[in-house]
N, C-alpha and C positions, 0 to 999 in steps of 0.2 A: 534661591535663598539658602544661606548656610548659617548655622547653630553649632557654637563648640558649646559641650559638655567637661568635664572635669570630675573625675574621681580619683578618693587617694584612698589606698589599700593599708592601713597599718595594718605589721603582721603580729604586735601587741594585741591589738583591739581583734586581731580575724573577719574585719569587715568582708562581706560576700558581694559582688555587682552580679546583675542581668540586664546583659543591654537591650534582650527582648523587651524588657519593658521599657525602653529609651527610645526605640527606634519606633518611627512610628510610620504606617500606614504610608506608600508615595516616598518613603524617603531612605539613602543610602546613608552606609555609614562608612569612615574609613579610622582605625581607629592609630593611637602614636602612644606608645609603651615609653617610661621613665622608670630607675631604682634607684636605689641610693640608700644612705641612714640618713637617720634623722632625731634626735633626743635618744639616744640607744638602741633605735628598734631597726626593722628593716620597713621600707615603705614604697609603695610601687602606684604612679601617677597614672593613670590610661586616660589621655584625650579624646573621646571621640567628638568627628566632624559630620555634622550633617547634611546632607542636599536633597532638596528637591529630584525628584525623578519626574522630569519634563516630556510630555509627550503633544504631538501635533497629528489629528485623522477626522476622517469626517464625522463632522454628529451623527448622531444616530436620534430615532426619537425617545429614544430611554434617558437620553442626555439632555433632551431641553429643558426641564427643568431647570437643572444646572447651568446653561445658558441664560435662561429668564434670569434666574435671581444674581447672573452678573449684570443683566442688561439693565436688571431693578437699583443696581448697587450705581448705575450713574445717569438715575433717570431717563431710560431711555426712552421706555414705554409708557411715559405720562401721555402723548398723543394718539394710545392705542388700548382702551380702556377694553376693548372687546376682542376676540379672538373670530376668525384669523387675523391676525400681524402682519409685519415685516418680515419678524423672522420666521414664520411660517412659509411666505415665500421663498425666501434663503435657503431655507430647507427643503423645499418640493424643488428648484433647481439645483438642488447639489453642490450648492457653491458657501455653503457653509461650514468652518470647520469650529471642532472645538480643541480647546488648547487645556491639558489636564495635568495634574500634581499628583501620580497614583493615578486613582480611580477620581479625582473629584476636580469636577471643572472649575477653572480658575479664570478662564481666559475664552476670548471666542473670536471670527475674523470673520467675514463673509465680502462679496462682490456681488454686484448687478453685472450686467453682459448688454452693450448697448451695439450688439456688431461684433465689430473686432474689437471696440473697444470697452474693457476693464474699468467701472465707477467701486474704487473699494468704499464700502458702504459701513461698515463696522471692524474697532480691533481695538478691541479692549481686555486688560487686565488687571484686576484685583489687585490693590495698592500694595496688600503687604507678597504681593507678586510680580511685582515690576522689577524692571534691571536686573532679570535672569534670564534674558536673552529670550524667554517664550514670544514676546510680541515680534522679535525679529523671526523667529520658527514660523507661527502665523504668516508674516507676512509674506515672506519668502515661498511657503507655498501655496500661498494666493494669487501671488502676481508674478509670473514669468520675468525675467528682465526685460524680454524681445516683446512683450506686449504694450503699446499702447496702453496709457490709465491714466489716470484720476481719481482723485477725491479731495474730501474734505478735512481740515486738521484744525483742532481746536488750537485754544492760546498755550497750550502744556508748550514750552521750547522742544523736553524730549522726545514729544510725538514728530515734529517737525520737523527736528533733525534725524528720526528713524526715513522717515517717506525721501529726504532728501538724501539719504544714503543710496536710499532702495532708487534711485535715479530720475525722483520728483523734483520739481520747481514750483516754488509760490509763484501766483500769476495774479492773483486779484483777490481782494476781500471779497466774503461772502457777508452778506448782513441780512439777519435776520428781524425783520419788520413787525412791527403788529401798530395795527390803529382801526380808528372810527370809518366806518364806509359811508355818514351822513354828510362828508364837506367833499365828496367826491364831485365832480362835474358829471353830468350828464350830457354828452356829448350827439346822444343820437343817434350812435350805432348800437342795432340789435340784435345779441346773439341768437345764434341757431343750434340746436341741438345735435349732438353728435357722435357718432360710435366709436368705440375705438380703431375700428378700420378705417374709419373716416377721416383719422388725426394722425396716423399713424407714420406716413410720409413728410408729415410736416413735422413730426418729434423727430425723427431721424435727423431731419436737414439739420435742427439746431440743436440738438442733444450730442449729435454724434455718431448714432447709429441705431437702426431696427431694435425695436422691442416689444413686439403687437403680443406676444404673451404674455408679458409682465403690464402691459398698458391694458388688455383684455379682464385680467385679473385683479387689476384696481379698481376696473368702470363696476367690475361686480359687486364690492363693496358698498355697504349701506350707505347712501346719503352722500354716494359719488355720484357728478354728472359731467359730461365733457361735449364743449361748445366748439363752434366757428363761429367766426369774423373774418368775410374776406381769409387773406395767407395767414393769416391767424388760429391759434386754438389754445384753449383753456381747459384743465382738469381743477375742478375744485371737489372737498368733502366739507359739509355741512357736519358740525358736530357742537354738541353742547357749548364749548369754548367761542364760539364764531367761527369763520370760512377759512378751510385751510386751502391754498391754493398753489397745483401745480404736479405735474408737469405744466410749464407752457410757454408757446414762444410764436415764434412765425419767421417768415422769409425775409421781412427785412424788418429794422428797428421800429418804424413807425407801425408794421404790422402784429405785431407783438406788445407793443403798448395800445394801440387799441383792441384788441382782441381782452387784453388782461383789464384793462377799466370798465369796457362793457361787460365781462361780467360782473366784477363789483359792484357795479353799479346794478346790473341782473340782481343781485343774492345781497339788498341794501337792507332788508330787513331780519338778516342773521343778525346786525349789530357792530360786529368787529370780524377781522379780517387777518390773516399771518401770511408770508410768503417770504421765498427768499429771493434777495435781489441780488446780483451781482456786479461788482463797481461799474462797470464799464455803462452799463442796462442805463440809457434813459429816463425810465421808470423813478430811479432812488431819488429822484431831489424832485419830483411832481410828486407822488408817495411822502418825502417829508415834507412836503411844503401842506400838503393834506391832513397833518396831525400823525402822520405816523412815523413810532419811532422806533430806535434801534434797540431791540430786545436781547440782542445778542451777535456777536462775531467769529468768523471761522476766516479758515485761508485756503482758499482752492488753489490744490496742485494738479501739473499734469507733467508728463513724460514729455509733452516737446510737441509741436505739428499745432497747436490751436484746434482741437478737433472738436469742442464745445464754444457755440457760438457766445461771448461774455455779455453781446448788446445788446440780443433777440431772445436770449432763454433761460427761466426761470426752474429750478431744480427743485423735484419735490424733496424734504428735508431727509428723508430718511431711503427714497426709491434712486435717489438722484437725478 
């Protein structure tokens, strides 16, 4: 962000300037001197330019606050009414940075770790801080070029074309479902209960890669549980709103839609249901044809390789 100021010095009048009180707090100045006359007197213009002083390092916990009330400033934490979070976890992996103006967070970025490969999970910055290059800072030290990634990018064009600099391709819509879980079918199959060590081999296959810390540390959470079906498995959290569901996927397409109906149809008396489905997923036109509809759209990008199955795995919204 830059800010010109303007002062004019008549040496009539003896006007005094102090730019200490100009320059504020996170910001440089550079300043550009003018004289001349002007109605008889002598007069001397000084422009100063302002900037942001941008910086990019790990949070710290003195700094989430400043984190939170970016992530409040776009909704993020409407599905996470209680602590621990999301970004609580971002931050016990080390994989969260903050992005600051001075001393005051503007900006933040964070990754999941699925393997070798890179789910960028958050990179957001504060509107009247945008297109100062801070969200390329972020990104740029979030994701290696030589690594494997993905994620998810809303309908912003700018974001879009940020990820596809950074050597992303859109590959499929992602849509975000909510509906009734009373017109579901009952098909007959019964889930089984399940650990996270239990599920753990079968998230890798369709997700991507190993994540039994981060899948361990969700099962923790209140009013999470995680099933089998057959090559199947389901993570859902029960929460005031209806069943949010996911990670989940299976070995093969048809393993993965039955595993994801029986539990819906398991958790029919929360009411309503959210998950996200990905174009490709068989799921999305049995799911709309069921009353549910599309709450919302994003666009999953990856670096190349197909390394997230599109047919068999469903993304938790904010875990990936």
């Amino acid at each position: 962000m830059r800010t010109t100021i303007h002062w004019v010095n008549s040496g009539r009048q003896g006007a005094s300037f102090d730019p200490v009180r100009v320059v504020s707090p996170g910001m440089s100045a550079r300043f550009h001197d003018q004289a001349g006359w002007r109605g008889g007197g002598v007069w001397r213009e000084r422009a100063i330019t302002l900037h942001s002083v941008y910086s990019v390092r790990q949070a710290t916990a003195t700094e989430m606050a400043g984190v939170r009330a970016v992530a409040n400033r776009f909704g993020n934490l409407g599905g996470w009414p209680d602590r621990p979070d999301y970004l609580d976890r971002e931050l016990a992996n080390g994989r969260l940075l903050a992005g600051l103006a001075g001393d005051t967070v503007v900006g933040f970025g964070a990754t999941f770790a699925r393997g070798g490969l890179l789910h960028l999970a958050d990179l957001f910055v504060l509107p009247e801080h945008q297109s100062s290059g801070l969200g390329r800072s972020l990104l740029a030290t979030l994701l290696p070029r030589d690594a494997p990634r993905v994620t998810f990018a809303s309908a912003d064009p700018r974001a879009l074309a940020l990820y596809v600099r950074q050597g992303m391709r859109p590959v499929s819509p992602l849509l975000y479902l909510r509906g009734p879980l009373a017109a579901l079918p009952d098909r007959g199959l019964r889930p089984s209960a399940a650990t996270p060590e239990a599920v753990a081999e079968l998230d890798a296959d369709a997700s991507g890669g190993r994540r039994a810390a981060d899948l361990a540390w969700y099962a923790g959470l209140p009013g999470v549980s995680g099933y089998r079906v057959g090559d199947g498995y389901v993570m859902v959290r029960e929460t005031a709103g209806g069943l949010l569901v996911g990670p989940a996927g299976g070995r093969t397409t048809r393993a993965c839609a039955d595993a994801v109906l029986a539990v819906l149809v398991r958790h029919r008396s929360a009411g309503t249901a959210k998950l996200c489905v990905l174009g490709p997923n068989p799921l999305l036109p049995l799911l709309l044809e069921a009353r549910f509809t599309i709450a919302d759209l994003d666009q999953f990008l990856s670096s190349g390789g197909d390394p997230v199955a599109l047919d068999r795995y469903l993304p938790h919204p904010d875990l990936g």
